[in-house]
C-alpha positions as CSV (number, residue, x, y, z in Angstrom):
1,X,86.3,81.5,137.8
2,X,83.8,81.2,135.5
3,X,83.8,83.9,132.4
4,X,79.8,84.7,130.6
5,X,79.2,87.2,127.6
6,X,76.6,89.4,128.6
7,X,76.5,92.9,126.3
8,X,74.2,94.6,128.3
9,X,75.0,93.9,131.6
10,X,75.3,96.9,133.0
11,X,71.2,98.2,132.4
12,X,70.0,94.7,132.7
13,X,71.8,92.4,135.7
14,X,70.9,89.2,134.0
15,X,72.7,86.9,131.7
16,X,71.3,86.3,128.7
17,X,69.3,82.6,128.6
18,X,71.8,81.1,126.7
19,X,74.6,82.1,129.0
20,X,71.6,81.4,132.5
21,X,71.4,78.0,131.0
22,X,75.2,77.2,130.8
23,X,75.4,78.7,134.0
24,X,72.7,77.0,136.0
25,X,72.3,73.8,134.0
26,X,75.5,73.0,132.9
27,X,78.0,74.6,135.6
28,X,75.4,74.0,138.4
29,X,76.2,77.0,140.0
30,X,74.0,78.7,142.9
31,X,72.9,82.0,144.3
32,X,75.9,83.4,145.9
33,X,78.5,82.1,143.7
34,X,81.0,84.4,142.2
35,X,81.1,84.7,138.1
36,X,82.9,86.8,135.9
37,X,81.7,89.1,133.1
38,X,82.7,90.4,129.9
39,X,80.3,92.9,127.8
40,X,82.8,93.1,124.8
41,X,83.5,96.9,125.1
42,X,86.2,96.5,127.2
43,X,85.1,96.0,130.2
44,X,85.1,93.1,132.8
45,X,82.9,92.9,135.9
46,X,82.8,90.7,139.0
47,X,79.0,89.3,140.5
48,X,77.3,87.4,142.4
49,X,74.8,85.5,141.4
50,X,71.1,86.7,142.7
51,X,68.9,84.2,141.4
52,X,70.4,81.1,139.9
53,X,67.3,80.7,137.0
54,X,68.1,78.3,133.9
55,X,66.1,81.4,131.5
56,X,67.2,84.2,134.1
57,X,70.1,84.3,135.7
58,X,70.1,87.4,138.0
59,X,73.3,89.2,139.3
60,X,74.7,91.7,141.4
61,X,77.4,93.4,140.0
62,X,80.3,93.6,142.9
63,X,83.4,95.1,140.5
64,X,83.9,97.0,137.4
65,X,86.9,97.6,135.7
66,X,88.3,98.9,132.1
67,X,90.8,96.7,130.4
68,X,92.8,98.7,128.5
69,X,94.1,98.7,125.0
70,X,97.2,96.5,125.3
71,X,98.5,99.3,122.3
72,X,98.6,102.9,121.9
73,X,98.2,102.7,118.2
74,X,95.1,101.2,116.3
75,X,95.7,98.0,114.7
76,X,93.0,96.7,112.4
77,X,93.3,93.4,109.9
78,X,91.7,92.5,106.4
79,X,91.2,89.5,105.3
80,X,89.3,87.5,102.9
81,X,87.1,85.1,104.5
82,X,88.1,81.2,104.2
83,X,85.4,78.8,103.1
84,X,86.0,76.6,106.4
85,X,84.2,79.0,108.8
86,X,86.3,77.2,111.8
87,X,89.6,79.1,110.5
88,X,87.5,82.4,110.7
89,X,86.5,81.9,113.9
90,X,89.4,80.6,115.2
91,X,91.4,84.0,113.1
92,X,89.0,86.2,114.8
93,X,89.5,84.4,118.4
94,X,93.6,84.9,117.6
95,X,93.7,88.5,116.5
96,X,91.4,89.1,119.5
97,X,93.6,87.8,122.0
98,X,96.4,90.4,120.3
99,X,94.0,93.2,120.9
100,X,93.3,94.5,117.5
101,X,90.3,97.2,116.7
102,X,88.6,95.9,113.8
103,X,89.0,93.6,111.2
104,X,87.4,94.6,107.5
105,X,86.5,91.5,105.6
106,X,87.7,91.6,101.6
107,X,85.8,90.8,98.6
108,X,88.1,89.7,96.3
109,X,88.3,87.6,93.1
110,X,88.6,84.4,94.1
111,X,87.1,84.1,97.3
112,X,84.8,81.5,98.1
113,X,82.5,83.3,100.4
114,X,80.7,86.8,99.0
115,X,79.2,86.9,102.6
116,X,79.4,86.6,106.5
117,X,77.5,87.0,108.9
118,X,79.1,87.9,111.7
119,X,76.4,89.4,114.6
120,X,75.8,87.2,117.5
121,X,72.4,88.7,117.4
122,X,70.9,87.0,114.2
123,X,69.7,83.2,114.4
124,X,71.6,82.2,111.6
125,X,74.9,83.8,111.9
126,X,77.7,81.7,110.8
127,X,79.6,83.3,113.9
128,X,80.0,86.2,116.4
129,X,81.2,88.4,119.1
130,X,80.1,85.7,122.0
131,X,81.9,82.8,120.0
132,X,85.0,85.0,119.8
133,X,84.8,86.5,122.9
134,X,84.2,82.8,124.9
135,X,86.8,81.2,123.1
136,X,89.3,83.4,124.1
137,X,88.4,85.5,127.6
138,X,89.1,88.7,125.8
139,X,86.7,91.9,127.2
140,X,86.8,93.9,124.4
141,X,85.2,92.7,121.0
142,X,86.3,93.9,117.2
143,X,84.3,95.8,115.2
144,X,83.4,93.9,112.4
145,X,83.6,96.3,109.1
146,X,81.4,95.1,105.9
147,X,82.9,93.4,102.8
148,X,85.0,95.9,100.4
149,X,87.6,95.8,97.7
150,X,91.6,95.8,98.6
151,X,91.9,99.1,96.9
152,X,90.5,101.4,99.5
153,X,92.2,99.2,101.8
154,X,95.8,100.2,100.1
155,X,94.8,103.8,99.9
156,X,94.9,104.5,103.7
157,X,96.9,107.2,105.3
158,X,100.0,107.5,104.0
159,X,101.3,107.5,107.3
160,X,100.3,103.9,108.5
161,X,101.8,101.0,108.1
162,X,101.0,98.5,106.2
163,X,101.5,94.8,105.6
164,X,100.2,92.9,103.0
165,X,100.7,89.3,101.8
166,X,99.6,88.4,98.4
167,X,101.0,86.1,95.9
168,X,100.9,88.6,92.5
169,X,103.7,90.3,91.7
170,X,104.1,93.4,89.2
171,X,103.7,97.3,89.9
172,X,100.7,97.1,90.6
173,X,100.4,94.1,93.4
174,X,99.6,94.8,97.2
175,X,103.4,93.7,98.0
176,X,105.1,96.3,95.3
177,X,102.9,99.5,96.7
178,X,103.2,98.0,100.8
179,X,106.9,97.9,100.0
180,X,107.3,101.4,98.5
181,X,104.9,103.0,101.3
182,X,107.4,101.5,103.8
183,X,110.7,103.0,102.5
């Protein structure tokens, strides 16, 4: 079966056009064939298509149900973006499949990349949800958090844990303080 990103599904019953033109154009499929949907908040539908349109793809939903978190804990990830945006993406696709919450993008010295832009919504995004969510037939999207600095990252609750990889060493390093908040 076929899996489309559609956010709004549920107030709208259509796909959006680029998803009705993969659909009807490229997959060939018909009114009355089956398709599954994810809206990357965790949930996953089955429908049948309504009106097989290349710009409007219309749908009755036929089953809903809520995926749920494959952990009972909150895991999120930091990480400094790579220049190559295909190892982002194919990161973000990874730590999806493992079911993480969010993943907070760091600014740090010597990164290559100040920015991302991350929202499947904008025209120029370098990626987003529906590339991550596609590549990967996860239902529930990360939450993308906006570039910081690895200090408020270490200064979390006391009580989580926390990994960190870094190559400094000395007092002050991510390793030294991860290793200490562990013991």
């Amino acid at each position: 079966m076929q899996i489309f990103y559609a956010p709004d599904i549920e107030s709208v019953h259509e796909l959006p056009e680029a998803e009705s033109q993969h659909c009807v154009r490229v997959l060939r499929m018909g009114e009355g064939d089956e398709i599954g949907i994810v809206d990357g908040g965790g949930n996953k539908y089955l429908a049948e298509i309504v009106l097989a349109h290349p710009k409007r793809c219309s749908i009755r939903i036929l089953k809903k149900s809520k995926v749920p978190n494959p952990w009972r804990a909150q895991v999120h990830v930091a990480t400094a973006p790579t220049k190559n945006l295909d190892r982002m993406e194919w990161f973000a696709e990874k730590v999806t499949e493992i079911g993480i919450d969010s993943i907070a993008l760091l600014k740090c010295r010597f990164s290559e990349r100040k920015e991302l832009k991350t929202r499947s919504s904008e025209q120029n995004s370098d990626f987003g949800d529906e590339a991550i969510l596609k590549g990967c037939f996860c239902p529930d999207c990360p939450k993308w958090k906006p570039f910081r600095t690895l200090s408020p990252v270490l200064s979390m609750d006391r009580n989580s844990l926390l990994i960190a990889m870094q190559r400094a060493s000395g007092k002050n390093s991510p390793r030294y303080i991860a290793r200490e908040r562990m013991l």
